[in-house]
N, C-alpha and C positions, 0 to 999 in steps of 0.2 A: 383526453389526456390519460395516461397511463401510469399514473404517480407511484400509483401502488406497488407494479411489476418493475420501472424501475427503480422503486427502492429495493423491491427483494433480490433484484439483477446485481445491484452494485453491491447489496453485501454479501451474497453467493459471487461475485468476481473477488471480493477481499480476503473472503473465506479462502477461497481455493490460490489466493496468492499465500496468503499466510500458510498454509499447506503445503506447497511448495518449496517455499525457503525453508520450511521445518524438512520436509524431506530431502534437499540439499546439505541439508546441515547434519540431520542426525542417520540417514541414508548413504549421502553421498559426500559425508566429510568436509563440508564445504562451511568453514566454521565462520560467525557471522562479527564482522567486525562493530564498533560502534555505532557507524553511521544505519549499517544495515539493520542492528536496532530503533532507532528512530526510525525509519522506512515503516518499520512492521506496527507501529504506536497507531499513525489514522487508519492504516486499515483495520487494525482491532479497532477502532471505534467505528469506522464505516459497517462492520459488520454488525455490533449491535444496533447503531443508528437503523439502518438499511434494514436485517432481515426484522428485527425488535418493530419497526415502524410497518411493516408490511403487514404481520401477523396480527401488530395491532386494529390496522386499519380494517384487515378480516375479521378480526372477531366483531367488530362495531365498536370500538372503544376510541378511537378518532375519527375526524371529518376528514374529506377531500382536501384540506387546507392544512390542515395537520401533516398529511402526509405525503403531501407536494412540497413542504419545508424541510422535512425527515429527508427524502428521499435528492433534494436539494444539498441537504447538511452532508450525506454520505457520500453524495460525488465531488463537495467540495471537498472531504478527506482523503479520498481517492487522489484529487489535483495536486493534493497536499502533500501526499507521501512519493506521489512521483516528479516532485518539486524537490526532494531529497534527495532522490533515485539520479536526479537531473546532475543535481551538485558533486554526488559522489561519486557520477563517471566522470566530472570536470577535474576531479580530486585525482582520481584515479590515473586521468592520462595529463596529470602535473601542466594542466591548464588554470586550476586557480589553487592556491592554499587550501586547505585542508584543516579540521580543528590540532592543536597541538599535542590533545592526547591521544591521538592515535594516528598522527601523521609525524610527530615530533620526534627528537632522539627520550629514550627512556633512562631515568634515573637506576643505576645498579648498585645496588645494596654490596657492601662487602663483606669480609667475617662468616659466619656459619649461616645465618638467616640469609633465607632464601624465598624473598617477598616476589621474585620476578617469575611469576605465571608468565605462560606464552599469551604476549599479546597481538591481538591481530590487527595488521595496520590497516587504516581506511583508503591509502592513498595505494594499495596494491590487489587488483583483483583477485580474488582466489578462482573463479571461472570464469570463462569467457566463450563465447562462440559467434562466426565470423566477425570477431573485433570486438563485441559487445561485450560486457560485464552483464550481471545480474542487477547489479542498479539501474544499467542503461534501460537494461527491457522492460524494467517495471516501470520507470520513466515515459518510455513510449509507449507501453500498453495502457498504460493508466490513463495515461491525457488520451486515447483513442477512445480510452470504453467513454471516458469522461466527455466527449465533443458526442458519442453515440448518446448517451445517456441525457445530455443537455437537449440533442435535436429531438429526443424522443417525448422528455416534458415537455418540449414548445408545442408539440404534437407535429411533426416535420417528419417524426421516422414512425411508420408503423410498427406497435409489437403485437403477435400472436395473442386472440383472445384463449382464456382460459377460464370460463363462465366469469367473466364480468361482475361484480357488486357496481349497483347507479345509485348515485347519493339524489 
């Protein structure tokens, strides 16, 4: 079993999604609405879960069981946030409701205050490539690494040794 590596895998794939949507965002202006905040929540825990569990497992500070739950915990946030990603391209291409604060009509203030920041709706993609949203692909990349990630603690998928710790 390879509990270790993939815990550190899943939170080095959470890392470098969370890296991405920030480079969509503050690179390529791709401002992120509601829902794609909730998206970005398990992966920041997958990534402490994951790399936090791996390091630890390296120093000797947990057992093989420890961080075959760790490394369990962090794919299941993975599953999680693309269980979100799932919903908000369902949102997106006005196949199910959407929450009401960012899929709703917005309340506008009258008189001089001027309380109505641009908000970004959930139920409209701001990217897309062939057909897909940014929700969608984190949806399906997520459950991919996630069924890799599950075959690989069954021990079903080989990973690359990398001088081994044996408990």
């Amino acid at each position: 079993m390879n509990a270790e590596k993939v815990a550190a895998l899943a939170g080095t794939y959470s890392l470098l999604m969370i890296l991405g949507a920030l480079g969509f965002q503050y690179i390529g202006g791709v401002l992120p609405c509601e829902m794609c905040h909730w998206q970005r929540w398990p992966h920041d825990g997958a990534i402490v879960v994951g790399i936090g569990g791996a390091l630890l497992y390296a120093a000797g500070l947990i057992d093989r069981k420890i961080v075959t739950a760790l490394a369990a915990l962090a794919l299941l946030l993975i599953a999680v946030s693309g269980g979100i990603g799932a919903y908000q391209a369902l949102v997106e291409w006005k196949l199910v409701l959407g929450p009401a604060s960012c899929t709703g009509p917005r309340f506008v203030l009258g008189a001089h205050a001027d309380l109505n920041g641009s908000v970004v709706r959930c139920d409209v993609a701001g990217w897309r490539l062939f057909g897909i949203s940014l929700a969608g692909y984190n949806a399906l990349i997520s459950w991919a690494v996630v069924c890799l990630g599950a075959l690989a603690l069954l021990g079903k998928l080989p990973l690359p040794s990398f001088g081994n710790r044996h408990d």
